[in-house]
C-alpha positions in Angstrom: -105.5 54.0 -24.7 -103.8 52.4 -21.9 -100.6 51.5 -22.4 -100.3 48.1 -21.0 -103.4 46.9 -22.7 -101.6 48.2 -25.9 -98.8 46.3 -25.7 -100.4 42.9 -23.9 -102.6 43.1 -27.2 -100.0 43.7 -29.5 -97.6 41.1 -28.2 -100.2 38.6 -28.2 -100.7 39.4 -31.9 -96.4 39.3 -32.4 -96.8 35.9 -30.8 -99.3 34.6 -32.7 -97.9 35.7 -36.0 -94.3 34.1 -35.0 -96.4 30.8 -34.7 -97.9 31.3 -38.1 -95.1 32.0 -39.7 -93.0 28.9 -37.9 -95.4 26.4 -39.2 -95.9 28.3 -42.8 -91.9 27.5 -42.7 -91.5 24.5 -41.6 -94.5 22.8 -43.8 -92.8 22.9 -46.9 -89.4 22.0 -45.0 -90.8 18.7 -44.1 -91.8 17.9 -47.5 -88.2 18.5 -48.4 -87.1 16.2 -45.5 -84.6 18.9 -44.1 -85.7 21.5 -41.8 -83.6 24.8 -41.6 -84.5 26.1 -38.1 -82.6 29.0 -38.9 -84.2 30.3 -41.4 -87.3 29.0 -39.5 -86.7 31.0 -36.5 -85.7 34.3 -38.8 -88.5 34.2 -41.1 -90.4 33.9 -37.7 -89.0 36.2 -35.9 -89.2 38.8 -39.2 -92.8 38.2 -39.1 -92.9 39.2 -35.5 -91.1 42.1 -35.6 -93.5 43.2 -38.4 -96.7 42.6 -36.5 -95.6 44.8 -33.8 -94.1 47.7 -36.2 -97.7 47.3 -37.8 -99.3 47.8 -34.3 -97.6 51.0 -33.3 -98.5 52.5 -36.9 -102.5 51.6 -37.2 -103.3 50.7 -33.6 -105.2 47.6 -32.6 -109.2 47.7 -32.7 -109.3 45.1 -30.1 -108.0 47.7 -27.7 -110.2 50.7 -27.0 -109.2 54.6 -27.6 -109.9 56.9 -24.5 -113.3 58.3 -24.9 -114.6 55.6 -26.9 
């Protein structure tokens, strides 16, 4: 696996998944009328973090093993 493919991949996934998260926050926020963008930005960045720890354990099937 090459390394810097690993980790493009992965923090394009991390980025993604911050995004998701951001707008799964903020939707019900607006409904509310009162956005927190604290817990906005943690619930985000928590979902981020996770996508990469989830990476490094199973791999990404997007990027290729060695020999494959």
């Amino acid at each position: 696996m090459n390394k810097k493919e690993f980790w493009i991949a992965a923090g394009n996934r991390a980025i993604r998944t911050f995004c998701q998260a951001a707008i799964g926050a903020i939707g019900p926020a607006v409904v509310l009328e009162e956005v927190n963008w604290i817990y906005v930005l943690s619930a985000a960045a928590l979902a981020a973090a996770l996508s990469l720890l989830t990476s490094v354990a199973t791999g990404l099937p997007e990027v290729e093993e060695e020999g494959e």
